[in-house]
Every structure is written in structure tokens, then in C-alpha cells.
SEGU-73798 format. One record per residue: residue in one letter; x, y, z of N, C-alpha, C in turn; residue number from 1. Coordinates in nm, 3 decimals. Layout:
+------+---------+---------+---------+---------+---------+---------+---------+---------+---------+------+
! resn !    n.c1 !    n.c2 !    n.c3 !   ca.c1 !   ca.c2 !   ca.c3 !    c.c1 !    c.c2 !    c.c3 ! resi !
+------+---------+---------+---------+---------+---------+---------+---------+---------+---------+------+
!    A !       X !       Y !       Z !       X !       Y !       Z !       X !       Y !       Z !  NUM !
...
+------+---------+---------+---------+---------+---------+---------+---------+---------+---------+------+
//
This chain:
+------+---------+---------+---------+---------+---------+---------+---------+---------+---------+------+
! resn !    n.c1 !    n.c2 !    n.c3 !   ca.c1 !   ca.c2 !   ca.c3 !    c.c1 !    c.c2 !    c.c3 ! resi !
+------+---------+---------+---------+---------+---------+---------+---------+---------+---------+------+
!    X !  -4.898 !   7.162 !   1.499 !  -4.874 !   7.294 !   1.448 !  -4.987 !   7.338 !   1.355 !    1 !
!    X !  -5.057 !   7.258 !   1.289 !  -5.137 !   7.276 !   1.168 !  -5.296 !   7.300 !   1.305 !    2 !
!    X !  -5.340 !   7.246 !   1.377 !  -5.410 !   7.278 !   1.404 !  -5.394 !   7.390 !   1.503 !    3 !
!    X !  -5.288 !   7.432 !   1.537 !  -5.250 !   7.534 !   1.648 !  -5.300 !   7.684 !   1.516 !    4 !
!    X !  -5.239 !   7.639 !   1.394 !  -5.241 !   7.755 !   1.297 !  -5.405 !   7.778 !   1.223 !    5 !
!    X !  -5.463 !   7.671 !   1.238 !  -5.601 !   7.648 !   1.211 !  -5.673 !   7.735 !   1.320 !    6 !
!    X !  -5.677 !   7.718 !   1.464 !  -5.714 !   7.765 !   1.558 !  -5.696 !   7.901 !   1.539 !    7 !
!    X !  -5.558 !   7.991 !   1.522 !  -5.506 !   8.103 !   1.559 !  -5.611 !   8.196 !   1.435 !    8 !
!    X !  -5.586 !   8.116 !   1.320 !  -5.650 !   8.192 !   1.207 !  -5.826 !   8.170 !   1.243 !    9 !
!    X !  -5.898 !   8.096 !   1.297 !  -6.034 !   8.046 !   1.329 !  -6.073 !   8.178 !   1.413 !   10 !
!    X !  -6.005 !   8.197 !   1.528 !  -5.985 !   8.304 !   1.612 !  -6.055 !   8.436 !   1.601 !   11 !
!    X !  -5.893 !   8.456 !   1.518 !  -5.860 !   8.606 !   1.382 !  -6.055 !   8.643 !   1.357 !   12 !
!    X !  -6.026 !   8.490 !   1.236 !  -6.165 !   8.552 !   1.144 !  -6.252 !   8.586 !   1.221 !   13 !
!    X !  -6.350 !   8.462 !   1.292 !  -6.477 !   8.449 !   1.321 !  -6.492 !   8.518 !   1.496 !   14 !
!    X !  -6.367 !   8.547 !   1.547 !  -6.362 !   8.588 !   1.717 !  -6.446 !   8.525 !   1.797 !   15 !
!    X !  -6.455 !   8.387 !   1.779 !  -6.495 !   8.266 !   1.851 !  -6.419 !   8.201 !   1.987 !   16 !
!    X !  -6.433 !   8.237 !   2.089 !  -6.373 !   8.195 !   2.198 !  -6.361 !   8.033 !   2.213 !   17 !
!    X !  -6.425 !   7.963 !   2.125 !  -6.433 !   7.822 !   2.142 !  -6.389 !   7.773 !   1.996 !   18 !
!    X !  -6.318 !   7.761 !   1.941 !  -6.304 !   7.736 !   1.831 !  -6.285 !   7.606 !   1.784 !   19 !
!    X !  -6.196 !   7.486 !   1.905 !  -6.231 !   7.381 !   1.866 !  -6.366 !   7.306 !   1.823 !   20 !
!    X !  -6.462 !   7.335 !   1.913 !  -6.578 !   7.305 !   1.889 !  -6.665 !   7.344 !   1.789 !   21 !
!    X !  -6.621 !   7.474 !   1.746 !  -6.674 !   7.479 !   1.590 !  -6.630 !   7.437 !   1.453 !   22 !
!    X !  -6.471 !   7.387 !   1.492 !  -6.431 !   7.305 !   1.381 !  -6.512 !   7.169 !   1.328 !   23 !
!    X !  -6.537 !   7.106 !   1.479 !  -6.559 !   6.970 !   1.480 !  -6.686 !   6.938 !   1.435 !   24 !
!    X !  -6.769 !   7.102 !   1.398 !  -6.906 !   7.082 !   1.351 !  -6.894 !   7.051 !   1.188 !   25 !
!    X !  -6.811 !   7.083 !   1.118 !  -6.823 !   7.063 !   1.003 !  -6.813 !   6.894 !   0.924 !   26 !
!    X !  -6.875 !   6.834 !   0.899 !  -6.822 !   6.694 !   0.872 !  -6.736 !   6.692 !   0.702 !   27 !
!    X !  -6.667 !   6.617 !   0.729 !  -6.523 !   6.578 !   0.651 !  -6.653 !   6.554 !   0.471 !   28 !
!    X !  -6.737 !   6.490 !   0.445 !  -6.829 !   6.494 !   0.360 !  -6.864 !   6.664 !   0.332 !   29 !
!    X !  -6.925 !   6.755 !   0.365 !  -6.949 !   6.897 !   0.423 !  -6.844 !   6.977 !   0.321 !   30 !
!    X !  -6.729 !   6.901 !   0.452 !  -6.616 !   7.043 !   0.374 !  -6.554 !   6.981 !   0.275 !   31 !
!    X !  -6.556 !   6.847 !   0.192 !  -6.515 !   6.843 !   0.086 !  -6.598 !   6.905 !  -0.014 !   32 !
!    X !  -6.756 !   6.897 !  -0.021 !  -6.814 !   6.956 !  -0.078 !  -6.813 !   7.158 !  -0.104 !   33 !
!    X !  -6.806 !   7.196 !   0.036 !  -6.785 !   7.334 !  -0.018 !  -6.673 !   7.348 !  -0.048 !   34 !
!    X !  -6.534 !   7.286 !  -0.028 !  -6.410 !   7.304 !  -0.067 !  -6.421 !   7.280 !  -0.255 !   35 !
!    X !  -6.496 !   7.174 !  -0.299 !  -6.535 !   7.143 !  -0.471 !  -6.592 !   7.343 !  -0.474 !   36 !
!    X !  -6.683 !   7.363 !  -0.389 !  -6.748 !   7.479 !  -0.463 !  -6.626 !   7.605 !  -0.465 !   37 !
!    X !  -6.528 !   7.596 !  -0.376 !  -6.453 !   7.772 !  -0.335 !  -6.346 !   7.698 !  -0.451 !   38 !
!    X !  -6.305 !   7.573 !  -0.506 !  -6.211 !   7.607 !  -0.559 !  -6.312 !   7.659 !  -0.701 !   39 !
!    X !  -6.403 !   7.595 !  -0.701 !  -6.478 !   7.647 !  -0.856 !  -6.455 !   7.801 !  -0.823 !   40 !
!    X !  -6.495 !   7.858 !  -0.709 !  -6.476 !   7.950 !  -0.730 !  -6.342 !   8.035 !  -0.730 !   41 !
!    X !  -6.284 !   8.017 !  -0.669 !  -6.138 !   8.010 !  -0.720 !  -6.092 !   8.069 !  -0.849 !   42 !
!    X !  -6.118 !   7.958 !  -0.912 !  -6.085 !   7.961 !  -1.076 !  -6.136 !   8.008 !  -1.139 !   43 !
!    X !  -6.295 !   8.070 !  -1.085 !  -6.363 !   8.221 !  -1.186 !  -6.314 !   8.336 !  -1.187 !   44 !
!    X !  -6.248 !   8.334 !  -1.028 !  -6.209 !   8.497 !  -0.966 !  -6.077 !   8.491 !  -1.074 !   45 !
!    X !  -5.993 !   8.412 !  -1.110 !  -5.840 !   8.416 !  -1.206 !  -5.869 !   8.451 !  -1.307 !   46 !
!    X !  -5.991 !   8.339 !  -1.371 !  -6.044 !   8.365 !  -1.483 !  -6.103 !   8.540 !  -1.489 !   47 !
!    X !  -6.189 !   8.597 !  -1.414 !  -6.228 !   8.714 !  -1.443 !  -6.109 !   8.819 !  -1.422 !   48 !
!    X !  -6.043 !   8.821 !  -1.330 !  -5.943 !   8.882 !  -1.302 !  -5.922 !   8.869 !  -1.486 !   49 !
!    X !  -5.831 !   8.798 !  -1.539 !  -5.747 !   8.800 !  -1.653 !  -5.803 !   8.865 !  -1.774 !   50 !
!    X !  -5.927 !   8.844 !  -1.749 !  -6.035 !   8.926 !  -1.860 !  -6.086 !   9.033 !  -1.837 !   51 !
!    X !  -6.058 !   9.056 !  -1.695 !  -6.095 !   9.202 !  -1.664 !  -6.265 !   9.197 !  -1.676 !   52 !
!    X !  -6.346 !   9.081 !  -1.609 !  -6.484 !   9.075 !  -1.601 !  -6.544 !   9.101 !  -1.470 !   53 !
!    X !  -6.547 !   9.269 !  -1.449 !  -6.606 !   9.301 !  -1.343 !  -6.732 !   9.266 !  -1.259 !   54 !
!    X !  -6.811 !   9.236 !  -1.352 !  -6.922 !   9.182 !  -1.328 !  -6.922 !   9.044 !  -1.268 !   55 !
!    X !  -6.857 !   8.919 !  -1.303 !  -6.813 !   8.803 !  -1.262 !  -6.755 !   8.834 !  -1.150 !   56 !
!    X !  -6.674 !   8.937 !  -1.105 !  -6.617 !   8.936 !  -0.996 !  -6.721 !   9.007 !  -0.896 !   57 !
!    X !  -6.794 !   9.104 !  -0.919 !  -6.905 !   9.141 !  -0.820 !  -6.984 !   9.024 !  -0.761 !   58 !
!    X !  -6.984 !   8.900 !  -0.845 !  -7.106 !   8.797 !  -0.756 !  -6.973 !   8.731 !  -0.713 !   59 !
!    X !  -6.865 !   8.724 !  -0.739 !  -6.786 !   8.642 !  -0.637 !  -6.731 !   8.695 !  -0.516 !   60 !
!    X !  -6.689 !   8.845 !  -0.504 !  -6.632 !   8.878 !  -0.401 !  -6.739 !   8.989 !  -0.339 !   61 !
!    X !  -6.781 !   8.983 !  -0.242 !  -6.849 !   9.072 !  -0.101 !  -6.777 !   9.157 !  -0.141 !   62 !
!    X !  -6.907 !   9.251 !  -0.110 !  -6.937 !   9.419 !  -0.177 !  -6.822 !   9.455 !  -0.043 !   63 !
!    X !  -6.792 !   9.426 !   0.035 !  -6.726 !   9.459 !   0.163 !  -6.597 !   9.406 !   0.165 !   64 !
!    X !  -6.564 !   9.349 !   0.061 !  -6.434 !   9.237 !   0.082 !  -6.327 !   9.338 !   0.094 !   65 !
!    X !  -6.232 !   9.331 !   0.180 !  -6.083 !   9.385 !   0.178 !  -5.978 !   9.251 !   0.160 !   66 !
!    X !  -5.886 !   9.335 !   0.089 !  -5.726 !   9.233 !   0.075 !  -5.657 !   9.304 !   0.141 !   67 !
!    X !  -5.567 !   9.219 !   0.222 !  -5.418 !   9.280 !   0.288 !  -5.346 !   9.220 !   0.180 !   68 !
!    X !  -5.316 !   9.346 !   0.085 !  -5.211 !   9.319 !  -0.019 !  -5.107 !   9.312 !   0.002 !   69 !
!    X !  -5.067 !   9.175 !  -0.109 !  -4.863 !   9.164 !  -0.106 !  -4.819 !   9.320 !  -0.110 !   70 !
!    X !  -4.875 !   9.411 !  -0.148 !  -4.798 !   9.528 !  -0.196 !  -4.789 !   9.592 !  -0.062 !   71 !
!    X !  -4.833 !   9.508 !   0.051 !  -4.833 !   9.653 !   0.159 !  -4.903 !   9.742 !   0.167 !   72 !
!    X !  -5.017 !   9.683 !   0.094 !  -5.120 !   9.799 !   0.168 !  -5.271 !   9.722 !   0.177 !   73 !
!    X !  -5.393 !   9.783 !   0.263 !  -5.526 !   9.742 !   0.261 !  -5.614 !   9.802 !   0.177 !   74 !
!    X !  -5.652 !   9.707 !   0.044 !  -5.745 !   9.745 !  -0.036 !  -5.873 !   9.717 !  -0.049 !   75 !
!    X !  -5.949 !   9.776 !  -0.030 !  -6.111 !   9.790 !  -0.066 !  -6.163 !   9.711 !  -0.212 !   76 !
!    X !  -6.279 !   9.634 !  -0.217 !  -6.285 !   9.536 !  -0.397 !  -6.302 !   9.675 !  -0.489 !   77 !
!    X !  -6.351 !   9.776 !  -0.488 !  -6.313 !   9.910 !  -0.542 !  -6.142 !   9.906 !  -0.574 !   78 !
!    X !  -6.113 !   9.926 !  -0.541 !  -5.986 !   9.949 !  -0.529 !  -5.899 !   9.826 !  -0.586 !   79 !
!    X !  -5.949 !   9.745 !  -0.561 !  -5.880 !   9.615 !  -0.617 !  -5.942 !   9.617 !  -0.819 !   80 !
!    X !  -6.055 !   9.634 !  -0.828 !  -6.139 !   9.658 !  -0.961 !  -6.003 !   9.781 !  -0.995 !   81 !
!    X !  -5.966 !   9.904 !  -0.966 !  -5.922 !   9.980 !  -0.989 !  -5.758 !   9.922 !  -1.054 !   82 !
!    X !  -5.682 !   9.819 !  -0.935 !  -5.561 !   9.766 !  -0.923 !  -5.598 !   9.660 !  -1.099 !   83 !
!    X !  -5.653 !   9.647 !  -1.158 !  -5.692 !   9.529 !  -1.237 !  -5.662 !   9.627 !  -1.333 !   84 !
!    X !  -5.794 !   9.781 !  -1.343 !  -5.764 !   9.877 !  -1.453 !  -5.681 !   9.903 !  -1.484 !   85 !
!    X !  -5.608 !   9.951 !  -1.390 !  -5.454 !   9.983 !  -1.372 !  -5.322 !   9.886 !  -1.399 !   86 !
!    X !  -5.371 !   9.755 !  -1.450 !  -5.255 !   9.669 !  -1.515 !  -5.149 !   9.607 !  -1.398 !   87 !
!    X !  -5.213 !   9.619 !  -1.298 !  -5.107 !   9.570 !  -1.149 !  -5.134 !   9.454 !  -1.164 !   88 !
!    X !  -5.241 !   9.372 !  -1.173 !  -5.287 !   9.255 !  -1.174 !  -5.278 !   9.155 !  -1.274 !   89 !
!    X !  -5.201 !   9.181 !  -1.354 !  -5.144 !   9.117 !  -1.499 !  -5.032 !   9.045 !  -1.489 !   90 !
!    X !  -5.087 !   8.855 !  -1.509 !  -5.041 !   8.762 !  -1.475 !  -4.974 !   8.713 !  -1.593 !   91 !
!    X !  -4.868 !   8.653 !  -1.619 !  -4.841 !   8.570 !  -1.738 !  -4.818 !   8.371 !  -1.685 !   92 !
!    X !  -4.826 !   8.385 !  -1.589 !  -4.824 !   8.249 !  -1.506 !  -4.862 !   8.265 !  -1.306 !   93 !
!    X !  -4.976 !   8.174 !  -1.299 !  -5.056 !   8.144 !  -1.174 !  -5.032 !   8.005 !  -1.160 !   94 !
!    X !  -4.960 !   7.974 !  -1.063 !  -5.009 !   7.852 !  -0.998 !  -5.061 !   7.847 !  -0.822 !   95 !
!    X !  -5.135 !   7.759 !  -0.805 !  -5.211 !   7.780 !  -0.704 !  -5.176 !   7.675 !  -0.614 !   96 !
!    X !  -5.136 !   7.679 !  -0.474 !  -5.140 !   7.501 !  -0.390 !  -5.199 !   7.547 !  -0.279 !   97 !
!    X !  -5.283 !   7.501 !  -0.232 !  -5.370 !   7.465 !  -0.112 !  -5.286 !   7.399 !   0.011 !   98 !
!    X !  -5.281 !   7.484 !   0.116 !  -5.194 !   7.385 !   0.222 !  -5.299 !   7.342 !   0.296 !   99 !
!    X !  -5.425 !   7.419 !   0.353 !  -5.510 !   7.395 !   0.459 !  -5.627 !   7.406 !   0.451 !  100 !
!    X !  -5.760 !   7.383 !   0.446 !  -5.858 !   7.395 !   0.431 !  -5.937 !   7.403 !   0.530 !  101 !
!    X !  -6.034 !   7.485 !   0.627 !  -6.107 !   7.434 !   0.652 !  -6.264 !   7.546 !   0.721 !  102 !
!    X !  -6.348 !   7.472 !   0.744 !  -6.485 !   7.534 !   0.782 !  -6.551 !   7.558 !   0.871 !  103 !
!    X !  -6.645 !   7.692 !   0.907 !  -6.657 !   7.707 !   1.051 !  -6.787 !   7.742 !   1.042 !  104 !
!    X !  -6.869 !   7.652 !   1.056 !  -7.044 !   7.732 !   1.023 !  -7.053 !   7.791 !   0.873 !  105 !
!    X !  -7.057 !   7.917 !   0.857 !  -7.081 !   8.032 !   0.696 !  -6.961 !   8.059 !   0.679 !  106 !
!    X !  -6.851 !   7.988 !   0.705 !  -6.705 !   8.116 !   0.707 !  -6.600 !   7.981 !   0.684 !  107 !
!    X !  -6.527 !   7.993 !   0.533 !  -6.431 !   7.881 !   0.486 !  -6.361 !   7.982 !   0.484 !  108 !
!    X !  -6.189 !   7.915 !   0.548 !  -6.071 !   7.957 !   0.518 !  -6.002 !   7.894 !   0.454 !  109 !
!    X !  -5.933 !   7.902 !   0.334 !  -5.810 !   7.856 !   0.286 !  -5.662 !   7.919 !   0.318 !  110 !
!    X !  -5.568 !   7.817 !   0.315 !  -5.462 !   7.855 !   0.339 !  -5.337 !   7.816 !   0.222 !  111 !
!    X !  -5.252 !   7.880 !   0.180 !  -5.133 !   7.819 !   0.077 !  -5.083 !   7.928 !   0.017 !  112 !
!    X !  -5.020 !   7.885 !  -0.085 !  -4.901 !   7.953 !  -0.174 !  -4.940 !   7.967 !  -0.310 !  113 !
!    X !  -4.904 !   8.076 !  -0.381 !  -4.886 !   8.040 !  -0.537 !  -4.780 !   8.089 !  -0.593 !  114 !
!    X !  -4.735 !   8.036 !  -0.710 !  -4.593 !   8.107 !  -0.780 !  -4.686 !   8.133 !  -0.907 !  115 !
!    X !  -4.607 !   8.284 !  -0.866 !  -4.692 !   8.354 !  -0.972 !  -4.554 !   8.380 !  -1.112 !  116 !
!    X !  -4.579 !   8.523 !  -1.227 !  -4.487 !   8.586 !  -1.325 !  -4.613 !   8.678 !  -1.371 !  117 !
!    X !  -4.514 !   8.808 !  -1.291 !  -4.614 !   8.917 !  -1.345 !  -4.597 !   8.986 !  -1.489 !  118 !
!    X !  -4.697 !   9.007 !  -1.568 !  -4.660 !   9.051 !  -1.704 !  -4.600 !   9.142 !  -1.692 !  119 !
!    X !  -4.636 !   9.203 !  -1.625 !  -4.568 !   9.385 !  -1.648 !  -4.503 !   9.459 !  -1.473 !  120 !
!    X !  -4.483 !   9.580 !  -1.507 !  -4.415 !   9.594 !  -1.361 !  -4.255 !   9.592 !  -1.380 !  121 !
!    X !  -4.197 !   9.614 !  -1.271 !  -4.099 !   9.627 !  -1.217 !  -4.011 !   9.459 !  -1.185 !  122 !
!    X !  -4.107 !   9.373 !  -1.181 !  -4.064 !   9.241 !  -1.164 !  -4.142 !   9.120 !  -1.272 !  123 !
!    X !  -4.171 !   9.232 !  -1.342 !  -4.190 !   9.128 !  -1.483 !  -4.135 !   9.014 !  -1.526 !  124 !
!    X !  -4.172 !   8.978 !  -1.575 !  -4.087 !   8.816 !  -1.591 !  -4.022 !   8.704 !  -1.499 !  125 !
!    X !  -4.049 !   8.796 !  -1.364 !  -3.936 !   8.675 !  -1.289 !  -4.057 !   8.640 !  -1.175 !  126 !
!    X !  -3.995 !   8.448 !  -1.149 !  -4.081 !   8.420 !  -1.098 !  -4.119 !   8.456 !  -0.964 !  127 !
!    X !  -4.243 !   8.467 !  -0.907 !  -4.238 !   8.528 !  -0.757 !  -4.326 !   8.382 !  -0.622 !  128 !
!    X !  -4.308 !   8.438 !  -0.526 !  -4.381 !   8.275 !  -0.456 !  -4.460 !   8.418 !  -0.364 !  129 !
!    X !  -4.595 !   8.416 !  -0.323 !  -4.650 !   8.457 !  -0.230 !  -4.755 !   8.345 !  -0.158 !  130 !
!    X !  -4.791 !   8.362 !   0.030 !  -4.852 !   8.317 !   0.076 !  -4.960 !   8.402 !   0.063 !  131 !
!    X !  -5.097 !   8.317 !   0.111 !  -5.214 !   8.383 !   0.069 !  -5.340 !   8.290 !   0.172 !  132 !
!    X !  -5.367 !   8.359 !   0.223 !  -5.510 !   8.345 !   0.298 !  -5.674 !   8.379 !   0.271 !  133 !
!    X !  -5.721 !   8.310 !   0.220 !  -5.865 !   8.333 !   0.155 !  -5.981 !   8.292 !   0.229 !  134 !
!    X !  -6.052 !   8.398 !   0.264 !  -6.167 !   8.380 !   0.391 !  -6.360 !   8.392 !   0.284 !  135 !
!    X !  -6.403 !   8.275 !   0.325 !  -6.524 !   8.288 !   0.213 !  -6.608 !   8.278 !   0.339 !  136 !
!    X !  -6.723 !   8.365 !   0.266 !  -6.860 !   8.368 !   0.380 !  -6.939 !   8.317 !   0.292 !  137 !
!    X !  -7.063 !   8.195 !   0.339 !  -7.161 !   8.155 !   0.297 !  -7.302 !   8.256 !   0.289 !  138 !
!    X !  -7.306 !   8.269 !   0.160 !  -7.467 !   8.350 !   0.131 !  -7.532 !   8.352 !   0.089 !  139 !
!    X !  -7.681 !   8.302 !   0.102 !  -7.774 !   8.250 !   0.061 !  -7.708 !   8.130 !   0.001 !  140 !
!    X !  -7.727 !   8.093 !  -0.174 !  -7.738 !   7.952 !  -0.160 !  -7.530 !   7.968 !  -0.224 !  141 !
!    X !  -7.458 !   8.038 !  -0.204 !  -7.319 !   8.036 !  -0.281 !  -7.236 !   8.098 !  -0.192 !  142 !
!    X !  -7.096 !   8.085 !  -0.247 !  -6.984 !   8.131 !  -0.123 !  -6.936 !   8.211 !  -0.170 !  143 !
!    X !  -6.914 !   8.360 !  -0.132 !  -6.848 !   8.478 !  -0.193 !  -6.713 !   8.492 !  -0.075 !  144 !
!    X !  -6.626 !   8.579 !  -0.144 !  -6.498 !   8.576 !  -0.086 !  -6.491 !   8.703 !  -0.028 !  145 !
!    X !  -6.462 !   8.724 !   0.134 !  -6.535 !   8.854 !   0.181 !  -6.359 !   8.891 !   0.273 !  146 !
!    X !  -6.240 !   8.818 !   0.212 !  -6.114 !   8.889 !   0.271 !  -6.026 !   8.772 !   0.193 !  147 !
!    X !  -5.883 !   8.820 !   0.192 !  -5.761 !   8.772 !   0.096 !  -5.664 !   8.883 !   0.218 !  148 !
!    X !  -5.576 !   8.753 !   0.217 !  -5.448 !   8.861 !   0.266 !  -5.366 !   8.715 !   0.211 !  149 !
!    X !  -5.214 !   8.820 !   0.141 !  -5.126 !   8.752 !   0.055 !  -4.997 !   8.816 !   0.049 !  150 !
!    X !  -4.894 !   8.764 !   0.065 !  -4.727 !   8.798 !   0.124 !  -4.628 !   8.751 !   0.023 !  151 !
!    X !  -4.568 !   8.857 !  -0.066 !  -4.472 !   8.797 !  -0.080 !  -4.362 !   8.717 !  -0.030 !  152 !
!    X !  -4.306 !   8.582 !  -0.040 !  -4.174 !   8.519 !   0.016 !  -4.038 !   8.584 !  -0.010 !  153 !
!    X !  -4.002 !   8.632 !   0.105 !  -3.816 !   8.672 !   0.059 !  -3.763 !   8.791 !  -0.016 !  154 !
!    X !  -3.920 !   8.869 !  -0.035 !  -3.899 !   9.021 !  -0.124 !  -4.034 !   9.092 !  -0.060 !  155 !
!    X !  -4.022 !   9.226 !  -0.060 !  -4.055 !   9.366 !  -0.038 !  -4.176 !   9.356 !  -0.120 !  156 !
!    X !  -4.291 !   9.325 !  -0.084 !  -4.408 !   9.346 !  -0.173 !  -4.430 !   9.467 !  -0.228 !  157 !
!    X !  -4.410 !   9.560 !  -0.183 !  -4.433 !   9.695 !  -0.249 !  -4.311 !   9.713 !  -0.392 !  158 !
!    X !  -4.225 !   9.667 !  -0.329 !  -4.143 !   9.660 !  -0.445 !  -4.184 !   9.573 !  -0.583 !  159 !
!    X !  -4.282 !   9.498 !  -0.608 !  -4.352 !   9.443 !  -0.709 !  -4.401 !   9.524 !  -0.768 !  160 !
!    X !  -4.451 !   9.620 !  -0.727 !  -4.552 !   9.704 !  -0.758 !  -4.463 !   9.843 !  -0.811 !  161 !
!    X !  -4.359 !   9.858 !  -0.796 !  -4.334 !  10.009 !  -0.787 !  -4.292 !  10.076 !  -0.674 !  162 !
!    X !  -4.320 !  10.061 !  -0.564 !  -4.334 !  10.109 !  -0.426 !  -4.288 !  10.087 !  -0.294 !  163 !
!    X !  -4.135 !  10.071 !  -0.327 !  -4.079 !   9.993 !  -0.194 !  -4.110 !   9.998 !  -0.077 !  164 !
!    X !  -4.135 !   9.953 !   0.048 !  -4.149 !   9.983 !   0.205 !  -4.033 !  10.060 !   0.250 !  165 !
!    X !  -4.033 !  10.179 !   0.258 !  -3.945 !  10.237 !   0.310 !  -3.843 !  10.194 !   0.428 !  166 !
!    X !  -3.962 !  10.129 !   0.509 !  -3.929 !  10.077 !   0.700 !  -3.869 !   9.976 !   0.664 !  167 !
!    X !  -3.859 !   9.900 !   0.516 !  -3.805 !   9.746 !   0.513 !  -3.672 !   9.793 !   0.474 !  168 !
!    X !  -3.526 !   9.726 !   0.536 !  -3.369 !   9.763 !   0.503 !  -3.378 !   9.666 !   0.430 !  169 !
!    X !  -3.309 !   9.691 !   0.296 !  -3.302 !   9.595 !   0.192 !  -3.146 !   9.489 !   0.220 !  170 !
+------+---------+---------+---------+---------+---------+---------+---------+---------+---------+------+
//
């Protein structure tokens, strides 16, 4: 199942008709090493996020990056910089777990969960679980994060936000 879901997402990203064979290029040495670098990076993008350090986040995320947001909608890193101004992005607890890792030439995917507690909002205080998919492209000599798509579990992402899905029957 894990590599059927490895494959499907390999697919998605890179639209590689052969995808086993580009897994098998990466050696297990390789992707532990860039996996050390995306979680470093990882933990800058939280870190800047929380401080609201735009600049830190311009060298981490591609001028091009889109999120398929928990909230139900597709945001532009504009737009996401905007979602931060705007106090949507205000965490009082992040935890992060890694289910899947892995590398395809310039292009790392991660796969997993985090339980988050948003400061503010409509669901303030209570704890939430979303899945989350993180796609990094290799450039020049560092790995910037050039797509995120992330789902709330068992609740109406828009409803986090303010903004229920209309089409979703509660």
C-alpha cells in the first residue's frame, strides 16, 4: 500500500510514466541526507511562520509555490504571506509526524500528519489533526518548498477558518 501511495503521489508530482525506476535512483545514504536538510527546513518555515519572518520564508518557499489549503481553497505564497498577516496562521501548539519520505531526482515528497491548536479563530483552543503533503524542489545548492497540500481529519476545513463548505452536509 505504501508504495502503491508512493507511486500514485510520484505520478501526481513529477508526471513520470516510469516511476519505479526513478525511485530506485535515489540511494537510502542520499535520501537520509536530504531528508536531515527538508526537516531543517521544516523547522525554519514554523519558526518564520510564528514570527512572521517574511524574508526567511522567501528563501524557503518557491516564488511559485501553491498550497491546497485545509481551508478549501488554492493559495498562492502571496497569499499565504497575506493568510500569516491576517492572523489565520496563529499556532499555540504544532506537532509534526512524518509517515513517508521519499526522492525523485530534484523533487522530495513528504508525507504525514500534525496536531495542531489554533490561537485564534473559530476553533481556537481545540485540538485539530490535519494530513499534509510537502513537495520540495532541489535548487542550486538548497531545497525550497514549491507545493503543500493539507486536510483537515473529521472536520470542514473551511470551517477553521470562518468559512464553512457550503457542498459539505454537516
Amino acid at each position: 500500500m505504501k508504495t502503491a501511495l508512493r507511486l500514485a503521489a510520484l505520478v501526481m508530482v513529477t508526471g513520470l510514466s516510469h516511476a519505479t525506476d526513478v525511485i530506485a535512483q535515489t540511494s537510502e545514504g542520499d535520501t537520509a541526507s536530504i531528508r536531515a536538510q527538508i526537516d531543517a527546513n521544516n523547522r525554519a518555515v514554523g519558526r518564520a511562520i510564528g514570527i512572521r519572518d517574511f524574508a526567511a520564508l522567501e528563501t524557503l518557499w518557491a516564488p511559485e509555490m501553491v498550497v491546497n489549503s485545509p481551508g478549501n481553497n488554492i493559495l498562492t505564497r502571496a497569499q499565504v504571506f497575506q493568510s500569516i498577516r491576517d492572523d489565520k496562521l496563529a499556532y499555540s501548539s504544532v506537532k509534526t509526524a512524518s509517515d513517508d519520505f521519499f526522492v525523485s531526482k530534484d523533487v522530495a515528497v513528504e508525507m504525514g500528519h500534525e496536531d495542531i491548536v489554533m490561537s485564534n479563530g473559530p476553533m481556537a483552543g481545540k485540538p485539530l489533526i490535519r494530513r499534509y503533503t510537502n513537495i520540495w524542489q532541489k535548487r542550486r545548492a538548497t531545497w525550497v518548498q514549491i507545493a503543500r497540500q493539507a486536510t483537515y481529519v473529521g472536520i470542514d476545513g473551511g470551517a477553521v477558518y470562518g468559512h464553512p463548505d457550503p457542498a459539505l452536509k454537516p
